[in-house]
N, C-alpha and C positions, 0 to 999 in steps of 0.2 A: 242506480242513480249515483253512488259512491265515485264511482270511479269516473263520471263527464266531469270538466270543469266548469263551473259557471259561467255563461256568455255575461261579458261588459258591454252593455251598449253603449253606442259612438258617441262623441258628444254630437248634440245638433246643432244647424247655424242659425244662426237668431236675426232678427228683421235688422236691425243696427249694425252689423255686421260680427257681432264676437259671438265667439264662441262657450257654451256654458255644459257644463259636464255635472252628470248626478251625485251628487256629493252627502246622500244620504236623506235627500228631503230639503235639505236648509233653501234651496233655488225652489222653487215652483214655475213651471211653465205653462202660462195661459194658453190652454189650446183653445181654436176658435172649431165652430159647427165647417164644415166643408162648405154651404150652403151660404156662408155668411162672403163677400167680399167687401174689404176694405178698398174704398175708392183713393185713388191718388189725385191730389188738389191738379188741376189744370191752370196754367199756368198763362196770365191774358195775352192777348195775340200782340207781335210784337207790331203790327202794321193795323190802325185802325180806320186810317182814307181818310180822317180828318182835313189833312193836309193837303191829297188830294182834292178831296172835293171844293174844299176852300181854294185853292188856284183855277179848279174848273170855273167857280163862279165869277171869281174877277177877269181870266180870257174871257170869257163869253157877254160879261157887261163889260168889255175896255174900260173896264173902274182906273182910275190915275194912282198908282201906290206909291209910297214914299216908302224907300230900304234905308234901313240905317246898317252902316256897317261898323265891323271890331272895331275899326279907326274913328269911328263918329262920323266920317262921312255920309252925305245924304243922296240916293240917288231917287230920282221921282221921275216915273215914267207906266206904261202899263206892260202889262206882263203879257210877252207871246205866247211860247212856250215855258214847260218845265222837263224834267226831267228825275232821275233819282238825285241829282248831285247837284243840280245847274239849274237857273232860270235866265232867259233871253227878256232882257228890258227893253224897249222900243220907248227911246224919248223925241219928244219934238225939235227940241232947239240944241241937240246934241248928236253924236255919235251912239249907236244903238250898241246895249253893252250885255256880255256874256258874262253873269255874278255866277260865284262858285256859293251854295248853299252854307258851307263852313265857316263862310265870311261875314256872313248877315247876322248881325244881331237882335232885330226883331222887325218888322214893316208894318204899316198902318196906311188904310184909305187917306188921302190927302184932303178932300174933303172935312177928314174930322178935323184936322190941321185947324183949317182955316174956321170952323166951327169950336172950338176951345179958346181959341185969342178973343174971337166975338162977348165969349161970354165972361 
């Protein structure tokens, strides 16, 4: 036994990424049971259909919606379709108009419009 050298063991890699090397004791490394997993948080889904679904409901009742957009401008009409990016407004007493999603700053039933002045 005189004459082997004693093996160094390697340092290990550590969940954090650094590396920690035996330096006598002073480190301790938690080992876990093999049997144990540590689960990784799941992270919420980046599409929840909210959004859809709320456009399904207003095409399918031709609800009359008011778009507010960046500029303040109002357009009021019902919504044909949508798409990821776009919704197609169909108004009466106007030109039927292609909104780009980026533009819109928030939209509301018109109906409550004229429901909040009443009151």
């Amino acid at each position: 036994m005189k004459g082997k050298a004693r093996e160094v063991p390697q340092p290990r890699e550590r969940s954090n990424g650094s590396r920690s090397s035996n330096d006598g004791g002073q480190q301790r490394a938690v080992q876990q049971p093999a049997s144990v997993q540590v689960k990784k948080r799941v992270p919420p889904p980046i599409e929840t259909n909210a959004e859809i679904f709320y456009y399904k409901k207003q095409i399918d009742a031709h609800t009359v919606m008011v778009i507010v957009l960046l500029d303040g401008e109002e357009i009021e009409g019902t919504i044909e379709w949508y798409d990821r990016g776009a919704l197609k407004v169909n108004r009466k007493s106007a030109p039927n108009l292609l909104v780009l999603k980026r533009n819109i700053k928030y939209m509301f039933k018109a109906d409550e419009r004229f429901e909040s002045a009443t009151e």
